[in-house]
PyMOL CGO cylinders between C-alpha atoms (Angstrom):
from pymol import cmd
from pymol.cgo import CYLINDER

trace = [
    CYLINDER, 70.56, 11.17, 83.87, 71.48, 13.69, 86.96, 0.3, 1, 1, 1, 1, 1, 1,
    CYLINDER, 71.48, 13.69, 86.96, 74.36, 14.54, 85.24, 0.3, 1, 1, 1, 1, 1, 1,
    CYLINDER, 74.36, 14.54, 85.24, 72.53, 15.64, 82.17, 0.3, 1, 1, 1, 1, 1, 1,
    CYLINDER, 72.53, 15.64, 82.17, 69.88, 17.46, 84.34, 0.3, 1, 1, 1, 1, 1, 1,
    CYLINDER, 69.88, 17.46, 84.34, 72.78, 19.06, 85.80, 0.3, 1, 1, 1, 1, 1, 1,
    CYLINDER, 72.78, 19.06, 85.80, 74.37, 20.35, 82.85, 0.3, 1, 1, 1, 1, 1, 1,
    CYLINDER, 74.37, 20.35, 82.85, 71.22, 21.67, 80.96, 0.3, 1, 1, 1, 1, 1, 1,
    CYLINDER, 71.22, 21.67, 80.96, 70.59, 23.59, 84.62, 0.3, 1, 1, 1, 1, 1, 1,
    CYLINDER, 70.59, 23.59, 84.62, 74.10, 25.13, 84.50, 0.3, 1, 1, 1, 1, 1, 1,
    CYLINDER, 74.10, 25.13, 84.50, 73.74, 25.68, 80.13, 0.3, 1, 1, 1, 1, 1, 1,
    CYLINDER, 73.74, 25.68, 80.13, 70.45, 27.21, 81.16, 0.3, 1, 1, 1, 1, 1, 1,
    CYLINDER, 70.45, 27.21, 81.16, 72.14, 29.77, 84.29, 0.3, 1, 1, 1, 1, 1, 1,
    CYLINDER, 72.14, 29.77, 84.29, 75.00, 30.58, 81.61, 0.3, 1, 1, 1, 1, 1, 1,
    CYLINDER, 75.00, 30.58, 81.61, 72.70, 31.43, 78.74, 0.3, 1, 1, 1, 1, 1, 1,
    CYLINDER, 72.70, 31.43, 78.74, 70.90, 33.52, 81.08, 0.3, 1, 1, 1, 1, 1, 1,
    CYLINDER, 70.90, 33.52, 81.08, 73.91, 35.21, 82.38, 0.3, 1, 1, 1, 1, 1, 1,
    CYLINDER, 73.91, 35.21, 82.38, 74.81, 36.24, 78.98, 0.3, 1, 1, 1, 1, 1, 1,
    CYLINDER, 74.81, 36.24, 78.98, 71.26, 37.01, 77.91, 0.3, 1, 1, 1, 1, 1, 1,
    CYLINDER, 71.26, 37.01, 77.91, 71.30, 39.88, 80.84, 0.3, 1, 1, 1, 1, 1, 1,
    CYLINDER, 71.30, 39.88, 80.84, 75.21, 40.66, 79.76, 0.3, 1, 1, 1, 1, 1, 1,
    CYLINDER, 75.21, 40.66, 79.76, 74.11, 41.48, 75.93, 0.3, 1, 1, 1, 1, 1, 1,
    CYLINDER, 74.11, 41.48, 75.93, 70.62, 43.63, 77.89, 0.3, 1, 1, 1, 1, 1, 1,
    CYLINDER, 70.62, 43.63, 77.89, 72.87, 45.43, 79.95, 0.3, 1, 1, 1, 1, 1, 1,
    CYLINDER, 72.87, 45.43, 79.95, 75.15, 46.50, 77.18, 0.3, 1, 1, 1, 1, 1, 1,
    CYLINDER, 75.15, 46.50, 77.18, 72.51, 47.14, 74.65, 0.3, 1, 1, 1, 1, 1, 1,
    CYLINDER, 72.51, 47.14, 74.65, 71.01, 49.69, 76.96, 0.3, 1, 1, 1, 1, 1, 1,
    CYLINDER, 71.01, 49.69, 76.96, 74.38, 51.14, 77.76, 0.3, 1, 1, 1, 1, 1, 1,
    CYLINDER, 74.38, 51.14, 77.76, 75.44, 51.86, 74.28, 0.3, 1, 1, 1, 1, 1, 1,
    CYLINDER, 75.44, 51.86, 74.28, 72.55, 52.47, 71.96, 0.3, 1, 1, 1, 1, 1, 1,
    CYLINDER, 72.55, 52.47, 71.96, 69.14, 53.33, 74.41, 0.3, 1, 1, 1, 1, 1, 1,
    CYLINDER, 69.14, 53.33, 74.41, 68.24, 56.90, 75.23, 0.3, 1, 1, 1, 1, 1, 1,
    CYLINDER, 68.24, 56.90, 75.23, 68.18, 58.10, 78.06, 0.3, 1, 1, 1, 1, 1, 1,
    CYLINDER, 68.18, 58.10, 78.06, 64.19, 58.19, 78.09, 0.3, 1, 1, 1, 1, 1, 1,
    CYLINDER, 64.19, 58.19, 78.09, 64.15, 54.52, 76.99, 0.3, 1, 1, 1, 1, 1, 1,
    CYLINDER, 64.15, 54.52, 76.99, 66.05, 52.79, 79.82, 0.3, 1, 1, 1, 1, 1, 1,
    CYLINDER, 66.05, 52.79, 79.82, 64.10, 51.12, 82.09, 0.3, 1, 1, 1, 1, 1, 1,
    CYLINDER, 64.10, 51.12, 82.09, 63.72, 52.89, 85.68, 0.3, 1, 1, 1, 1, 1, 1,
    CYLINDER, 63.72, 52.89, 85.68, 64.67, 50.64, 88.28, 0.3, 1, 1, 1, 1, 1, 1,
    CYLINDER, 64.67, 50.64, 88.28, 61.48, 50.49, 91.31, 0.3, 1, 1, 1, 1, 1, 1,
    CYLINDER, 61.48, 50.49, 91.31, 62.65, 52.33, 93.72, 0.3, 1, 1, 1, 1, 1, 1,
    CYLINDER, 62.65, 52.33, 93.72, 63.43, 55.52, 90.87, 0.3, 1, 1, 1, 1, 1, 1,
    CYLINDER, 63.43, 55.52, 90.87, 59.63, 55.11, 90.07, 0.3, 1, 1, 1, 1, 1, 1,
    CYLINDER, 59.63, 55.11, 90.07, 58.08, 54.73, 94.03, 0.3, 1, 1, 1, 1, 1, 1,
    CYLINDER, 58.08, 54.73, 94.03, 60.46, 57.98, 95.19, 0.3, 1, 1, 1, 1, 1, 1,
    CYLINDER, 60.46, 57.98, 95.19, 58.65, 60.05, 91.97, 0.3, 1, 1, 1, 1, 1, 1,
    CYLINDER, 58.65, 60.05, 91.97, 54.70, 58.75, 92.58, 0.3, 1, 1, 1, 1, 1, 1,
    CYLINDER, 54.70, 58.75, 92.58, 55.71, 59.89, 96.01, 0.3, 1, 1, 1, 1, 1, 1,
    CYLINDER, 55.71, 59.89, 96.01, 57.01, 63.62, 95.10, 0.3, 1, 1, 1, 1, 1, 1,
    CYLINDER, 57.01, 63.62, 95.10, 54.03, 63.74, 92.96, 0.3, 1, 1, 1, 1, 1, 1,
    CYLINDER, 54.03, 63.74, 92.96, 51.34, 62.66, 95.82, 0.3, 1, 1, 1, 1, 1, 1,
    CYLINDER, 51.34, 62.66, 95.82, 53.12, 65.62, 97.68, 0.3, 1, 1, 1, 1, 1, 1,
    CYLINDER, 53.12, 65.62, 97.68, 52.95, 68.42, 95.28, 0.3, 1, 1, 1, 1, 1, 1,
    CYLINDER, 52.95, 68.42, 95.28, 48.86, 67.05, 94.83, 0.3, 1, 1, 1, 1, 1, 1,
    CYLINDER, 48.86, 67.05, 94.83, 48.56, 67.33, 98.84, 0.3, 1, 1, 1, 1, 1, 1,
    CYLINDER, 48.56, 67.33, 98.84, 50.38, 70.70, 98.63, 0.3, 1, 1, 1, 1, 1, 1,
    CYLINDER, 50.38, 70.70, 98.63, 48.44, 72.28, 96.03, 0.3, 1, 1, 1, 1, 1, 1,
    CYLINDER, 48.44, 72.28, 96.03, 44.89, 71.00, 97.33, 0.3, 1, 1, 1, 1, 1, 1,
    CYLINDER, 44.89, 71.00, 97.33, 46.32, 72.35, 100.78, 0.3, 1, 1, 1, 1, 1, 1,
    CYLINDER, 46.32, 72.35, 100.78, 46.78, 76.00, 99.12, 0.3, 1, 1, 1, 1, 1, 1,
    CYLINDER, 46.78, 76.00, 99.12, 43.67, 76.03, 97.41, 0.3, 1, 1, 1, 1, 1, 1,
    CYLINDER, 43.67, 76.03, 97.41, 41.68, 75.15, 101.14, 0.3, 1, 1, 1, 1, 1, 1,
    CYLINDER, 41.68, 75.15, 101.14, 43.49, 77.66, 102.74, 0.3, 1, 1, 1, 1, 1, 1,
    CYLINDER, 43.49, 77.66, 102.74, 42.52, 80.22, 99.57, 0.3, 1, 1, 1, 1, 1, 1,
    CYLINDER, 42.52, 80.22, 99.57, 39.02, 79.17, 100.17, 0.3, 1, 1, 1, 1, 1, 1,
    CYLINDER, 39.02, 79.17, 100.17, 38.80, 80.02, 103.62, 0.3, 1, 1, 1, 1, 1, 1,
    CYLINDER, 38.80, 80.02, 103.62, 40.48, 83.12, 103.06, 0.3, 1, 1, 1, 1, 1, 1,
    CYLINDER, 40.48, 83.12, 103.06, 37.90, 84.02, 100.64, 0.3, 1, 1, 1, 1, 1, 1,
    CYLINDER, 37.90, 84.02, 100.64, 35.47, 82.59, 103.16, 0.3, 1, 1, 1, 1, 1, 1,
    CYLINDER, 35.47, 82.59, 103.16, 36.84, 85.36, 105.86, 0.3, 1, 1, 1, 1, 1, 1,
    CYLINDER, 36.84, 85.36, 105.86, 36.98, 88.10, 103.41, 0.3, 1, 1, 1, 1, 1, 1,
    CYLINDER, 36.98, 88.10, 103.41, 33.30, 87.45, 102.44, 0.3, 1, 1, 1, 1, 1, 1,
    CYLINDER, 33.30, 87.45, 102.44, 32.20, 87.07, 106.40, 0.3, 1, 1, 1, 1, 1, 1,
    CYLINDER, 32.20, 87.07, 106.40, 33.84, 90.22, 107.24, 0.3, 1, 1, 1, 1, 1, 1,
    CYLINDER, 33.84, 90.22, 107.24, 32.20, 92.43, 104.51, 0.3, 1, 1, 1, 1, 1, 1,
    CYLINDER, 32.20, 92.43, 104.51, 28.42, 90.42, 105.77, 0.3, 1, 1, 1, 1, 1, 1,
    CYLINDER, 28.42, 90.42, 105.77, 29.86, 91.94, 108.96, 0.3, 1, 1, 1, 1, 1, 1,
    CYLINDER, 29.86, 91.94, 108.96, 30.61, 95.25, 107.91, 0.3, 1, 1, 1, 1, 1, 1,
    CYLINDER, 30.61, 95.25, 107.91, 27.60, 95.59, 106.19, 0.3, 1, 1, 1, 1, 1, 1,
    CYLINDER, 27.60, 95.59, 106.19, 25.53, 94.80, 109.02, 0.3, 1, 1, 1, 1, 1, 1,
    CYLINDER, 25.53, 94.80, 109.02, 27.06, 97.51, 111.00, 0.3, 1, 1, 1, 1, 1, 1,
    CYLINDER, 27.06, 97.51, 111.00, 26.73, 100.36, 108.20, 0.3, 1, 1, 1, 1, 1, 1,
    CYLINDER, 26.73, 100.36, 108.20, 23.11, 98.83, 108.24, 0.3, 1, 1, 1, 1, 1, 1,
    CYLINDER, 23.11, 98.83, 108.24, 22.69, 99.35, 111.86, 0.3, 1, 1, 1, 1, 1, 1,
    CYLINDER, 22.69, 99.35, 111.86, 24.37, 102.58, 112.13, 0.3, 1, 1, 1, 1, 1, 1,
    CYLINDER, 24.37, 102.58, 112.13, 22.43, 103.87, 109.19, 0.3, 1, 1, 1, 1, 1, 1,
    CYLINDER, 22.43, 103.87, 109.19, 19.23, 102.76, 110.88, 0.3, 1, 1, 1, 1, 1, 1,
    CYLINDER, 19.23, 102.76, 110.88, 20.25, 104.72, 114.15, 0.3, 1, 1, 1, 1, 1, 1,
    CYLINDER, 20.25, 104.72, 114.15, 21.23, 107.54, 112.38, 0.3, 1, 1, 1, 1, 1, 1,
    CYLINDER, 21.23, 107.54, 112.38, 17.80, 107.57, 110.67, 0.3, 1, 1, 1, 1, 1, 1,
    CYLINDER, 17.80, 107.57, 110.67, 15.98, 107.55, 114.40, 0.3, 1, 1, 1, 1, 1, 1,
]
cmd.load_cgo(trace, "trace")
């Protein structure tokens, strides 16, 4: 009885061996190379790229925005002061 449990265990390691074998060649011969599997580590290191483009584009468009923000506060400014100096000028 352990010697039957023993041989269906290594039968079952063997067929699994050559199970992955026959994958490994499958994908090497006939699979595109958009169809092969990407292994973890290939599919972490490209969420992460992508993550850092989204923080680098959402950092350009804050620092566009308080650009415009400046831009905006220094015409309020200079319009204030053409106010004022038209108001003297009127006195």
């Amino acid at each position: 009885m352990v010697g039957e449990k023993q041989k269906e265990g290594e039968r079952r390691k063997r067929e699994k061996q050559e199970k992955e074998e026959n994958d490994y060649s499958y994908w090497n011969h006939y699979a595109t190379p958009n169809s092969i599997p990407k292994h973890r580590s290939l599919i972490i290191r490209e969420e992460e790229e992508e993550e850092e483009e989204a923080e680098e584009e959402a950092e350009e468009e804050e620092e566009e925005e308080e650009a415009e923000e400046e831009e905006e506060e220094e015409a309020e400014e200079e319009e204030e002061e053409e106010q004022r100096r038209g108001g003297i000028d009127r006195s």
